[in-house]
N, CA and C atoms as an extended XYZ file, in Angstrom:
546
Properties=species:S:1:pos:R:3:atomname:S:1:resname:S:1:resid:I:1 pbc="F F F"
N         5.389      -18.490       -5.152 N   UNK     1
C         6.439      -17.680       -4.569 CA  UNK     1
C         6.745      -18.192       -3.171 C   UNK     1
N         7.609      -18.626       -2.761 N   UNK     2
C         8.130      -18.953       -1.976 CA  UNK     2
C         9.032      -17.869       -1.073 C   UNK     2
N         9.251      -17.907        0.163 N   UNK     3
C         9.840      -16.883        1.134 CA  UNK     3
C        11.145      -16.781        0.649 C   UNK     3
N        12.179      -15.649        0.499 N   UNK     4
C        13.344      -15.069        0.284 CA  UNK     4
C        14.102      -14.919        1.427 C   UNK     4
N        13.833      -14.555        2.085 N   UNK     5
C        14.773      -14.463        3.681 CA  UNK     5
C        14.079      -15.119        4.604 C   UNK     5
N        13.142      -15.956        4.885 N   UNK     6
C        13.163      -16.536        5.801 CA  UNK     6
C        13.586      -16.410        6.653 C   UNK     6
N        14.140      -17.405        7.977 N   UNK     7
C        14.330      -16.706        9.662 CA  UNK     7
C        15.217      -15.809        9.521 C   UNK     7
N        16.147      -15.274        8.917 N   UNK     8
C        16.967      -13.849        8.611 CA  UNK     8
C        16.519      -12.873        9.376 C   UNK     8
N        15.082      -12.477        9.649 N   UNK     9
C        14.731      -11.260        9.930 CA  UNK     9
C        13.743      -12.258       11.073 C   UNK     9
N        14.593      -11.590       12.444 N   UNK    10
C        13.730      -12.124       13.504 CA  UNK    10
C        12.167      -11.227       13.800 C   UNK    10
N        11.584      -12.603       13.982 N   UNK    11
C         9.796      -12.457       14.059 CA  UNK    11
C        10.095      -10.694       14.702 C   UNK    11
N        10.346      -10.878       16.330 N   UNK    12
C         9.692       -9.200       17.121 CA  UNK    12
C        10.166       -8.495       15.923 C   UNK    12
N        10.580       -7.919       15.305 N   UNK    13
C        10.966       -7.362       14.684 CA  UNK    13
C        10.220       -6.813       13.734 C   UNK    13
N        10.053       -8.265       12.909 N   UNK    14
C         9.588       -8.769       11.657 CA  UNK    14
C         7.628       -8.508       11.948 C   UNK    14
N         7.053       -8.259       13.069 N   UNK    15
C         5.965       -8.141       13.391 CA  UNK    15
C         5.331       -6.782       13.689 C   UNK    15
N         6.897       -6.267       14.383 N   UNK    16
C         6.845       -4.645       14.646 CA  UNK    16
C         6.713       -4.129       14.538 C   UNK    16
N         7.163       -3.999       12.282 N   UNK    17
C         7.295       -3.267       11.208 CA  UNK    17
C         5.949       -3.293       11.001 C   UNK    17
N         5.449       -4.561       11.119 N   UNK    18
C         3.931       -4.494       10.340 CA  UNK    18
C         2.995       -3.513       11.351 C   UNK    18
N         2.810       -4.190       12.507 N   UNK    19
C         1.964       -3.458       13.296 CA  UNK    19
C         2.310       -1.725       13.665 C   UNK    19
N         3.459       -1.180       13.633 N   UNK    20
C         3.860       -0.137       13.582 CA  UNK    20
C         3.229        0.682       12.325 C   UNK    20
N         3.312        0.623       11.796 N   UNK    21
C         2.935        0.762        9.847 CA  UNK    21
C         1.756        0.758       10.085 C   UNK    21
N         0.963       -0.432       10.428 N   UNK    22
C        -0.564       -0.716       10.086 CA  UNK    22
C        -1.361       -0.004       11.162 C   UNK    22
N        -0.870        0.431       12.263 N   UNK    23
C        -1.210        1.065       13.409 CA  UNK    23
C        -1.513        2.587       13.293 C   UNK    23
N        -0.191        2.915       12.932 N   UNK    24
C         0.470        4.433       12.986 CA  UNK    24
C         0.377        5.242       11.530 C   UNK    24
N         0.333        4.391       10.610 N   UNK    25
C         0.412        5.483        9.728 CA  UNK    25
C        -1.197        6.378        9.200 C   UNK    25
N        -1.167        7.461        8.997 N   UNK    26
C        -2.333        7.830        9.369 CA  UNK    26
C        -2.770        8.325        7.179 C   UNK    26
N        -3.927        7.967        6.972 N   UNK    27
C        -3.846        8.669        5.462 CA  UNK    27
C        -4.557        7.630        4.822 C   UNK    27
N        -4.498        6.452        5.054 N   UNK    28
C        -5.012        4.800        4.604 CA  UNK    28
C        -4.200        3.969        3.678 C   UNK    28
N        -4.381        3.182        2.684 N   UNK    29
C        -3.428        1.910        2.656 CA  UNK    29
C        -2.481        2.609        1.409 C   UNK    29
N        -2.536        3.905        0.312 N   UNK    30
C        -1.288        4.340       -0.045 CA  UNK    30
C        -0.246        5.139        0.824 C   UNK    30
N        -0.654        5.763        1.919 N   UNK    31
C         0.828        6.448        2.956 CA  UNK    31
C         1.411        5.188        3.709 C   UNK    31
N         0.262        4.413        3.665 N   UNK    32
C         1.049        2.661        4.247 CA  UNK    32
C         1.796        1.987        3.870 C   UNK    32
N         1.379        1.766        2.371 N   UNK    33
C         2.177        1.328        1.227 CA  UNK    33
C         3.593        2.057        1.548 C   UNK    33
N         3.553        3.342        0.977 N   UNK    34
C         4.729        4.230        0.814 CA  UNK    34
C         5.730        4.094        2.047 C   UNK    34
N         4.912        3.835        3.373 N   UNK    35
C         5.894        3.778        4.644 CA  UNK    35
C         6.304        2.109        4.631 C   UNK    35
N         5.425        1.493        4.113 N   UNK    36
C         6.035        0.022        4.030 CA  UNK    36
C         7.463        0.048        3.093 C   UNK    36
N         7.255        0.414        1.926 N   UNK    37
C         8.557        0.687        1.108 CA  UNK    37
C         9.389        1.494        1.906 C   UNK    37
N         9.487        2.293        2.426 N   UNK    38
C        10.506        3.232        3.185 CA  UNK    38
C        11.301        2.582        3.693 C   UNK    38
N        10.655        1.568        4.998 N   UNK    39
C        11.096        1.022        6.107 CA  UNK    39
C        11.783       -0.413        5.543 C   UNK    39
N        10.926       -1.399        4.911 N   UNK    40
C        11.417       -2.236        4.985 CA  UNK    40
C        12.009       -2.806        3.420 C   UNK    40
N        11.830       -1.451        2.150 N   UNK    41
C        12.736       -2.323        0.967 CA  UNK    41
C        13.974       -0.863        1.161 C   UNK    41
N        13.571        0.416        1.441 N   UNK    42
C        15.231        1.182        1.056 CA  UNK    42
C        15.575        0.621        2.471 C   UNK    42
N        15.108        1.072        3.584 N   UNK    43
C        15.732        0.986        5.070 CA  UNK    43
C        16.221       -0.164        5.357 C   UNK    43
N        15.965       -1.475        5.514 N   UNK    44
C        16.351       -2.769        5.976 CA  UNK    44
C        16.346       -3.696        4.900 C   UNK    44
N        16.293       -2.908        3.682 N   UNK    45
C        16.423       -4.086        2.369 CA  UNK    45
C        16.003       -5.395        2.779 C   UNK    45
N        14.582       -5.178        2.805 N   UNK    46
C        14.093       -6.995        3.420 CA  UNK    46
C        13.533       -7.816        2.080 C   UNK    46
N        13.323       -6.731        1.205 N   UNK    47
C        12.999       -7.428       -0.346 CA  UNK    47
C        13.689       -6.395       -1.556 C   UNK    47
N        13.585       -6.792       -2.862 N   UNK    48
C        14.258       -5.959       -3.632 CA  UNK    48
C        12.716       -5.227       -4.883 C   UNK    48
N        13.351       -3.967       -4.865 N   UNK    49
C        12.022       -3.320       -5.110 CA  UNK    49
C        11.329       -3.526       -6.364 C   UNK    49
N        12.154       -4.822       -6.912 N   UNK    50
C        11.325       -5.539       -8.487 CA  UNK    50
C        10.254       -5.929       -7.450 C   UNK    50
N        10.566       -6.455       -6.398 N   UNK    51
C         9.233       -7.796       -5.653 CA  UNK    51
C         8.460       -6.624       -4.708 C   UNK    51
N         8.764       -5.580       -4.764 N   UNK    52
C         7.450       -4.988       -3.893 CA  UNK    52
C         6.748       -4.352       -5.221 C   UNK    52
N         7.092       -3.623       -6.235 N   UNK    53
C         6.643       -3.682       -7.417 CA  UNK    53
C         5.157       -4.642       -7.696 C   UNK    53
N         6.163       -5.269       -7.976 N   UNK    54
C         4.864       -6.902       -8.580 CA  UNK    54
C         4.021       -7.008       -7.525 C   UNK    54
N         4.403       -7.635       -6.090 N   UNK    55
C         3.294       -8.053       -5.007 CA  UNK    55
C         2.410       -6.231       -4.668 C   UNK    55
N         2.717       -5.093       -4.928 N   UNK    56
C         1.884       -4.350       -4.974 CA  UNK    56
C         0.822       -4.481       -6.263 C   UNK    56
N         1.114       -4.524       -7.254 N   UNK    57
C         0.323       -4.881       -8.602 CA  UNK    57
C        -0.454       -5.529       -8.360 C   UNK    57
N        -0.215       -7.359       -8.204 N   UNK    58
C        -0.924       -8.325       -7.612 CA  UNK    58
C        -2.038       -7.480       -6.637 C   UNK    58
N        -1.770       -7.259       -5.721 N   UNK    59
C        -2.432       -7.036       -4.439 CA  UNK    59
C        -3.738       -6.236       -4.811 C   UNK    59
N        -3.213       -5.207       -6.155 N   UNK    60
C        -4.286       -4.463       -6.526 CA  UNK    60
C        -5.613       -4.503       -7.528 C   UNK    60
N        -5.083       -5.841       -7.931 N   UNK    61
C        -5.632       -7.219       -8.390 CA  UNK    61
C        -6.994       -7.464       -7.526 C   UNK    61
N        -6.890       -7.357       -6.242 N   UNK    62
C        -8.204       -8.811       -5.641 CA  UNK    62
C        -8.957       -7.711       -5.137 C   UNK    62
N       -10.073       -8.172       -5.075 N   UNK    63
C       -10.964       -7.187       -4.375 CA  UNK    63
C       -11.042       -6.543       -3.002 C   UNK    63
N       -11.796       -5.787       -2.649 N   UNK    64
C       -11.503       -5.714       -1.403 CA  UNK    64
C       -10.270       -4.572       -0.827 C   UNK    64
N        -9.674       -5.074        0.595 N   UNK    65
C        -8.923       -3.941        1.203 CA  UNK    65
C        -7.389       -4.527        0.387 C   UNK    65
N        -6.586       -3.475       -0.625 N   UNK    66
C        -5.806       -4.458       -1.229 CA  UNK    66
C        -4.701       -4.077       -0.856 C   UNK    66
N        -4.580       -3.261        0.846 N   UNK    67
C        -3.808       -3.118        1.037 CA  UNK    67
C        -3.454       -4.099        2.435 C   UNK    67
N        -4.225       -5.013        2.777 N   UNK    68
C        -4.313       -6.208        3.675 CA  UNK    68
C        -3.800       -7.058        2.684 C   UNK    68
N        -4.081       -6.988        1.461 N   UNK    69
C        -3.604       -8.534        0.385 CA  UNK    69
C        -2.357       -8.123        0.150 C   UNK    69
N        -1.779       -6.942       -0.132 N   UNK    70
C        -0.781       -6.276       -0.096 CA  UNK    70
C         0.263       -6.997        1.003 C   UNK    70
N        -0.068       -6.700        2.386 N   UNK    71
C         0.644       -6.663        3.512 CA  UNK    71
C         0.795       -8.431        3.439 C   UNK    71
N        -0.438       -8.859        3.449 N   UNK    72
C        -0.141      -10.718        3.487 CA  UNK    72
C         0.804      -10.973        1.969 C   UNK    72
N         0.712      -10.600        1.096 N   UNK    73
C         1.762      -11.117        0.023 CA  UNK    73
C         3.223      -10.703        0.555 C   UNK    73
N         3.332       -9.424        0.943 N   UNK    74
C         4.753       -8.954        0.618 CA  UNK    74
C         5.638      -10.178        2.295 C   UNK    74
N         4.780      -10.153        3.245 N   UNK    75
C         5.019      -10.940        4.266 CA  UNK    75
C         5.347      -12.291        3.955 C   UNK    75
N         4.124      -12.793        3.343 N   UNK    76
C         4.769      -13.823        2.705 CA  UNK    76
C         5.653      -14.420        2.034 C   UNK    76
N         5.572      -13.470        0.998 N   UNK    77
C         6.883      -12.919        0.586 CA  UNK    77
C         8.291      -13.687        0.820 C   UNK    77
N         8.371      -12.408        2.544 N   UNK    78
C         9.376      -12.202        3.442 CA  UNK    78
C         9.648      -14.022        4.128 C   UNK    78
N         8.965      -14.219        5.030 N   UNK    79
C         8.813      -15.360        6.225 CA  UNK    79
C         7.887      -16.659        5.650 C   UNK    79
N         7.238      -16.999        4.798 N   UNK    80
C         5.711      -17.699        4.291 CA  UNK    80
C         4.760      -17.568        4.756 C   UNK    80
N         3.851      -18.256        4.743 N   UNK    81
C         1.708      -18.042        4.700 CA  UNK    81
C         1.792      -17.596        5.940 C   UNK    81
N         2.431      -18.378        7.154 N   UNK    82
C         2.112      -17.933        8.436 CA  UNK    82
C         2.930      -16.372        9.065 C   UNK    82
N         3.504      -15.988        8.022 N   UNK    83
C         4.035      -14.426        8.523 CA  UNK    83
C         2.755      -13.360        7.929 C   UNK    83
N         2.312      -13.907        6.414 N   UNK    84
C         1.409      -13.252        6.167 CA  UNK    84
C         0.059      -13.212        6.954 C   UNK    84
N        -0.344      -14.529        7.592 N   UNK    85
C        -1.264      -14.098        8.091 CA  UNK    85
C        -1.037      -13.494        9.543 C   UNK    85
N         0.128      -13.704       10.177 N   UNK    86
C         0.335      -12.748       11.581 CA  UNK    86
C         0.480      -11.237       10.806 C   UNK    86
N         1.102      -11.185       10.159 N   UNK    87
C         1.047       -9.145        9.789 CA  UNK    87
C        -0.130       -9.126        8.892 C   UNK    87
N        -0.976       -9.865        8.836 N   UNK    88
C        -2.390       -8.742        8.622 CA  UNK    88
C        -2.885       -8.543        9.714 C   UNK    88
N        -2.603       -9.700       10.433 N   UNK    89
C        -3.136       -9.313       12.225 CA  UNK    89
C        -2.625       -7.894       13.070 C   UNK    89
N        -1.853       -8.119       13.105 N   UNK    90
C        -1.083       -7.514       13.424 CA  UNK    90
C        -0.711       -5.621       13.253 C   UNK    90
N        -0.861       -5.808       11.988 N   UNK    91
C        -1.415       -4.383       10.995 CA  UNK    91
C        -2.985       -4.053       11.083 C   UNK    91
N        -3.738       -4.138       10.804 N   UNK    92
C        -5.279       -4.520       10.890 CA  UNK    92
C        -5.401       -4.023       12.523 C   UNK    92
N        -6.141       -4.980       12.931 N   UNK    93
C        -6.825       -5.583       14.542 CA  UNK    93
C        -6.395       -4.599       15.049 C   UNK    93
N        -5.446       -3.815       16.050 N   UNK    94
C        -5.637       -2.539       16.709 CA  UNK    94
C        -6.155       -1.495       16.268 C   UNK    94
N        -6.261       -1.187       15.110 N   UNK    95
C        -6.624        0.175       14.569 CA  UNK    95
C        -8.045       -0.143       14.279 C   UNK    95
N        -8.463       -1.119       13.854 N   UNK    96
C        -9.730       -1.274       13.557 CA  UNK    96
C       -10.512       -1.227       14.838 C   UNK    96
N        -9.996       -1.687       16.132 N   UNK    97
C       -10.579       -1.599       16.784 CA  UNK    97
C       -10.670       -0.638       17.613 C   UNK    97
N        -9.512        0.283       17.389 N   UNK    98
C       -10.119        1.837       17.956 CA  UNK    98
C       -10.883        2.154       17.024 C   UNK    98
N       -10.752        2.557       15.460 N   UNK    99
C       -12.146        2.873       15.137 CA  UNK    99
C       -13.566        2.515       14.944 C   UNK    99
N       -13.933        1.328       15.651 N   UNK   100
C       -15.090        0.669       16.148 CA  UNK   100
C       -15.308        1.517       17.067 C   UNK   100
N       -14.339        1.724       18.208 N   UNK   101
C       -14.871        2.430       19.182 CA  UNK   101
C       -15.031        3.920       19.172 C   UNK   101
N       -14.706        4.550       18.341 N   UNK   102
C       -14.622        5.651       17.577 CA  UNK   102
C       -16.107        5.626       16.933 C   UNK   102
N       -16.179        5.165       16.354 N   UNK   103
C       -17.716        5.051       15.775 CA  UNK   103
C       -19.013        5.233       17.082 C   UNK   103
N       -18.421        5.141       18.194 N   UNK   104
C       -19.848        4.715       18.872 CA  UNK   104
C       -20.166        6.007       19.234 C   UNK   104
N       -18.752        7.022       18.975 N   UNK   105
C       -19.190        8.407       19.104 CA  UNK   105
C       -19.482        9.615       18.116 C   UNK   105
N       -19.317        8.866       16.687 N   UNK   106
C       -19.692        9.840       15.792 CA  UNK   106
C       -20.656       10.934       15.732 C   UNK   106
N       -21.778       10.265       15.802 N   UNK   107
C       -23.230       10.992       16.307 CA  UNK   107
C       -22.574       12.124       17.186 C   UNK   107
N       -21.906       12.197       18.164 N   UNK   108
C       -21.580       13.628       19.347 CA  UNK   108
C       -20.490       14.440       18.619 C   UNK   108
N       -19.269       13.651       17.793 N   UNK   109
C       -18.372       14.324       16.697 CA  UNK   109
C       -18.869       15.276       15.579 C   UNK   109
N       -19.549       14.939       14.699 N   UNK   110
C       -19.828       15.492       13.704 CA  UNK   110
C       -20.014       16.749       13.566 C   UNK   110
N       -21.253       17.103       14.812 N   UNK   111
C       -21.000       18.346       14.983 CA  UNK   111
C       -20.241       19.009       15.346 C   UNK   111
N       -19.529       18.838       15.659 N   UNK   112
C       -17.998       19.376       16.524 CA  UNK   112
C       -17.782       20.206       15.483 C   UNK   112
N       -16.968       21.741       15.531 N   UNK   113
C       -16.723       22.583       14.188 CA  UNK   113
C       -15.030       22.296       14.216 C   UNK   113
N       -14.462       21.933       15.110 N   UNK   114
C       -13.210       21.559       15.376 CA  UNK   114
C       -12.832       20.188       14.660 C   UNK   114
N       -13.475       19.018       15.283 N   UNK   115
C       -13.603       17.685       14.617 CA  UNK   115
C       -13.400       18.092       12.908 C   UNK   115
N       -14.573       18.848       12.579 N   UNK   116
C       -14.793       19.161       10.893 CA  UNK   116
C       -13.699       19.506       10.871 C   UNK   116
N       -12.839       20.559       10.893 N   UNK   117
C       -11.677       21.353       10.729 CA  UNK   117
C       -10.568       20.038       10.470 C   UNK   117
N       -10.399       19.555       11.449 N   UNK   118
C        -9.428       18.720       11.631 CA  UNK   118
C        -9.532       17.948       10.796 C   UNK   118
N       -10.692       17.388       10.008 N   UNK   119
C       -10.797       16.010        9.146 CA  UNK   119
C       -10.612       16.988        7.791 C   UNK   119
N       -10.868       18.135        7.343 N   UNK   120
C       -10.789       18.466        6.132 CA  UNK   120
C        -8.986       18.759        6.135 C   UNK   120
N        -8.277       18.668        6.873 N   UNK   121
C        -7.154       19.177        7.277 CA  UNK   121
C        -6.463       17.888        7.175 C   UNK   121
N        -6.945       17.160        7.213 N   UNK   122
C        -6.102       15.144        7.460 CA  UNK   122
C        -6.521       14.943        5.812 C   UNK   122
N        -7.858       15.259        5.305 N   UNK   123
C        -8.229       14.923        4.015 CA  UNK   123
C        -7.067       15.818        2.829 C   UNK   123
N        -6.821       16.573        3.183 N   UNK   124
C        -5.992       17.677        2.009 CA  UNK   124
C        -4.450       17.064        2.627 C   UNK   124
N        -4.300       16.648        3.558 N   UNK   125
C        -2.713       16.051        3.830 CA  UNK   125
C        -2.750       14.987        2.930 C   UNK   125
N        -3.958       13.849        2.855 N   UNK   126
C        -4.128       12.732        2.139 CA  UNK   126
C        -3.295       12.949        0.667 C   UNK   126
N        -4.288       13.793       -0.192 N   UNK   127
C        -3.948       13.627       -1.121 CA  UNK   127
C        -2.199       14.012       -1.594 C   UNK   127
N        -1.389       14.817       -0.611 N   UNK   128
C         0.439       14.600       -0.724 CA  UNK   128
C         0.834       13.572       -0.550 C   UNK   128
N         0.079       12.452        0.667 N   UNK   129
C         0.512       10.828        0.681 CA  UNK   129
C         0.349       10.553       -0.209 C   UNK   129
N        -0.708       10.577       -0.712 N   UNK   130
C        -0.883        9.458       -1.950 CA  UNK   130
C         0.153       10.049       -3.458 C   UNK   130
N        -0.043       11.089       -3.727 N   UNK   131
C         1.622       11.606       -4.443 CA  UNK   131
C         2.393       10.927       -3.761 C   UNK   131
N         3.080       10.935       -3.235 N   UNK   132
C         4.640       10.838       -2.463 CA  UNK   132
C         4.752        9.041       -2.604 C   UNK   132
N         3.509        8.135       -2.242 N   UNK   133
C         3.312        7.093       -2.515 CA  UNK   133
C         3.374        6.949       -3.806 C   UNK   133
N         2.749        7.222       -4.880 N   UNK   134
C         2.954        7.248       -6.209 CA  UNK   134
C         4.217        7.249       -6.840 C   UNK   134
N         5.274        8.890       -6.268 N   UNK   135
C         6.378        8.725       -6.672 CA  UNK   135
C         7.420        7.487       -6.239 C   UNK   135
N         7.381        7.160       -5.021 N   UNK   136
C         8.082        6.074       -4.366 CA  UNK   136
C         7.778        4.995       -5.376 C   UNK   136
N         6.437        4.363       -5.598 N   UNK   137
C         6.292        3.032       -6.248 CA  UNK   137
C         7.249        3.271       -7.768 C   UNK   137
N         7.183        4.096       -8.220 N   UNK   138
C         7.473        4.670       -9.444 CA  UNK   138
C         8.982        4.696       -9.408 C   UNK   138
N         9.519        5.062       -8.520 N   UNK   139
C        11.049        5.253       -8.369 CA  UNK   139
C        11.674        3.800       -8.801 C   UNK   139
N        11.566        3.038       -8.762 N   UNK   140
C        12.851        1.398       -9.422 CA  UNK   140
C        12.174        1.856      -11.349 C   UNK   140
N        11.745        2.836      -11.395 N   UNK   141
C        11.345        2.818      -12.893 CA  UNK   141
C        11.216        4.125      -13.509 C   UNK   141
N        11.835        4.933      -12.971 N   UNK   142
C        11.999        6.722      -13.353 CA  UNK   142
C        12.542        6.645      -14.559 C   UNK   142
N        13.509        6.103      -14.825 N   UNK   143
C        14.078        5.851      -16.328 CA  UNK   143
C        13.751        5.243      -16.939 C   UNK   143
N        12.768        5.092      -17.423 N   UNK   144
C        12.221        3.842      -18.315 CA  UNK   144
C        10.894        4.550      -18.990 C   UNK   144
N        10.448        5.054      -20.328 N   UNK   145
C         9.742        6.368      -20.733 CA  UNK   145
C         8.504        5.306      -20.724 C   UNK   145
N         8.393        4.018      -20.559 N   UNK   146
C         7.094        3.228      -20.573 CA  UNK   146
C         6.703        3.467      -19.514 C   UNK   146
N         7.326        3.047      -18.753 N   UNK   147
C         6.402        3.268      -17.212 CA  UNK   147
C         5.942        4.654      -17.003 C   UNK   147
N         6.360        5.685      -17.501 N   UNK   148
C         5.891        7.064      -17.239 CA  UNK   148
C         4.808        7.189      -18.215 C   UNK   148
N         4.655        6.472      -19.532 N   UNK   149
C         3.588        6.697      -20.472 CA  UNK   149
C         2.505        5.844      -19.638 C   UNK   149
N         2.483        4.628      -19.041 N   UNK   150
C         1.735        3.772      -18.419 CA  UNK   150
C         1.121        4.646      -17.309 C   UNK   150
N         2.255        5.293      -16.742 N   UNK   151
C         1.979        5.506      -15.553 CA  UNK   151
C         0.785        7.084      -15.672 C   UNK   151
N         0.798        8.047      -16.683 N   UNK   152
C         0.212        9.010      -17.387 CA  UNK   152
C        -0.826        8.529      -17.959 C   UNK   152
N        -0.964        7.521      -18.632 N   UNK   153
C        -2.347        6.856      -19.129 CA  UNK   153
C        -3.391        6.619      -18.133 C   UNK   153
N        -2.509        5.750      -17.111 N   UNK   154
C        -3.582        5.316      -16.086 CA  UNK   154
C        -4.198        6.647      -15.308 C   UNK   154
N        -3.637        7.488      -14.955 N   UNK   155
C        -3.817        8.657      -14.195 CA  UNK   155
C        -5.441        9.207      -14.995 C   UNK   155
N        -5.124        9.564      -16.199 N   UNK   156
C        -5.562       10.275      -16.884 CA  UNK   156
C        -6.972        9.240      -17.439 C   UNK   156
N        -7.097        7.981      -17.826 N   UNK   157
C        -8.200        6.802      -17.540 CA  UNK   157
C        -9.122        7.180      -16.644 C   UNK   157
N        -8.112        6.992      -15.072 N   UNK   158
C        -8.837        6.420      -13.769 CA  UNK   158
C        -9.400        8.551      -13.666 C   UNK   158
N        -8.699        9.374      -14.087 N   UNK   159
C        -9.059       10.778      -13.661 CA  UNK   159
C       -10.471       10.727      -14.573 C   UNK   159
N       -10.589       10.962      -15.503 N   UNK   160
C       -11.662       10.872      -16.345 CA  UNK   160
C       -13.045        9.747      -16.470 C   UNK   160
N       -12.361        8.751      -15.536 N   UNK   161
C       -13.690        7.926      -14.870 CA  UNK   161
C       -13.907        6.746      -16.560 C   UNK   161
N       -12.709        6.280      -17.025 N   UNK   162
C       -13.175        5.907      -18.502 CA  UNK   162
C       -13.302        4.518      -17.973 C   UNK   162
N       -12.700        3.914      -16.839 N   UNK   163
C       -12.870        2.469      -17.064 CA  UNK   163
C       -12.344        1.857      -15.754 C   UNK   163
N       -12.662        1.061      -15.332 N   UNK   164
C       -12.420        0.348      -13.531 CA  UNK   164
C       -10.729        0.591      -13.806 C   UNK   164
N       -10.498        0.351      -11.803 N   UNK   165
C        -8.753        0.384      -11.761 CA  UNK   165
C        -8.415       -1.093      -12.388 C   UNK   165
N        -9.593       -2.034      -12.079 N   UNK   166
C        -9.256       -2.911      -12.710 CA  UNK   166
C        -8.449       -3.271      -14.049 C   UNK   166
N        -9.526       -2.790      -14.992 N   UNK   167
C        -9.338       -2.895      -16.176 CA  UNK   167
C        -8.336       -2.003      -16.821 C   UNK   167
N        -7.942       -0.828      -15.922 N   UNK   168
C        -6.335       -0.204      -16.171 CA  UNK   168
C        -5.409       -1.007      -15.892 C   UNK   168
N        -5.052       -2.151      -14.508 N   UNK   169
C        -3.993       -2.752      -14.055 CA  UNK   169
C        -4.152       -3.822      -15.302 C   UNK   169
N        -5.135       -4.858      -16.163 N   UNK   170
C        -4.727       -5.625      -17.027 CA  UNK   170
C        -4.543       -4.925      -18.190 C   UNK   170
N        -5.010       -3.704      -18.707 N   UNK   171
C        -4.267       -2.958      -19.867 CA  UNK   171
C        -2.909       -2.423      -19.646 C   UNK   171
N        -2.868       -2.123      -18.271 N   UNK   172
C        -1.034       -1.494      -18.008 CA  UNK   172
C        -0.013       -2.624      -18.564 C   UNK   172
N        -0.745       -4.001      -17.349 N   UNK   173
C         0.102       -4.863      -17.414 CA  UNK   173
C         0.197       -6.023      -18.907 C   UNK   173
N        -0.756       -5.881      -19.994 N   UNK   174
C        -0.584       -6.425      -21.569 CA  UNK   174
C         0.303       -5.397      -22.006 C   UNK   174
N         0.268       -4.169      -21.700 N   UNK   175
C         1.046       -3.500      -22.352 CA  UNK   175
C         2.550       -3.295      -21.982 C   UNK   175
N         2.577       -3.644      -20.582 N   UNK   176
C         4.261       -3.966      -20.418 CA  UNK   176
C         4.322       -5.571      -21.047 C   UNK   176
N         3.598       -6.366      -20.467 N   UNK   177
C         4.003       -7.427      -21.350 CA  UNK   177
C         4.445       -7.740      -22.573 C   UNK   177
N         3.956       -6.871      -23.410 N   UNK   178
C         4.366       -6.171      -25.029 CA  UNK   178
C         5.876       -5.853      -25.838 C   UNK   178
N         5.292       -4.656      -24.396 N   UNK   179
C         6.353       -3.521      -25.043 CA  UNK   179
C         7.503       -3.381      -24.076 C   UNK   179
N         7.702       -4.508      -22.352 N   UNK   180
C         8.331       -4.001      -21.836 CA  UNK   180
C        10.004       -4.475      -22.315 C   UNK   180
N        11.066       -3.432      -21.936 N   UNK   181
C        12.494       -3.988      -22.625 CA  UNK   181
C        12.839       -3.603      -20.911 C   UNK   181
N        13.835       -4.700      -21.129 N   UNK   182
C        14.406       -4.547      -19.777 CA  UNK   182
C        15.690       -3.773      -19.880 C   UNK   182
């Protein structure tokens, strides 16, 4: 895969999105996801949402944080190798490094009855990101009764603990391979 818009979308910009996103969004890498689609495939149409589709799939593919493989594909994507690897930087590296430093105070947090409050309160917001993320990825495919059977299978797999996300993303994806009609 080779870059689609290339210098089109100037770097500050093009760096902004990432680190803004990878910085700010608070919930972890599906409200990221979902704000990545927001901003840069409806808002600034910087890719078309067949290719955030797929490079999300892919991404969920490799081990690890797959929403860093995520951010380096879809970048790449965008600009080539060297955009992907500045917006994992870019996304990544500040936030990680406040919560390094965040960590050095856990031990005095925990007990906090406020701290608690507040994290069970960020944890129950979580799970509407990750809906709202769900519906978004899902949206270039609302009409299409496969992707909703796919998309109901996997739920109901990964809910019931029957088999890795893995091994749902290569049964989803033999089975669009199959059965998908365009």
């Amino acid at each position: 895969m080779s870059s689609i818009v290339g210098l089109m979308i100037p770097w500050r910009q093009f760096l902004l999105e990432f680190a803004r996103t990878g910085n700010l969004t608070i919930g972890g890498g599906a409200p990221m996801i979902a704000e990545l689609q927001t901003r840069l495939i409806t808002n600034r149409r910087w890719l078309p949402p067949e290719d955030f589709g797929l490079l999300y799939g892919v991404a969920r593919l490799t081990p690890g944080t797959n929403v860093l493989a995520f951010i380096a594909a879809m970048a790449a994507r965008m600009k080539g190798w060297r955009a992907g690897v500045l917006a994992v930087v870019v996304a990544s590296l500040p936030a990680a490094l406040v919560i390094w430093w965040m960590t050095l105070f856990v031990d005095a947090w925990s007990t906090n009855r406020w701290v608690a409050a507040a994290m069970g309160g960020a944890m129950a917001g979580v799970v509407g990101l990750i809906g709202a993320s769900a519906w978004q990825l899902m949206s270039p495919f609302r009409l299409r009764p496969l992707a909703w059977l796919l998309f109901a299978a996997g739920f109901v797999i990964m809910w019931r603990d029957w088999a890795s996300p893995l091994t749902i993303l290569i049964g989803a994806a033999a089975a669009g391979a199959v059965w998908w009609r365009e």
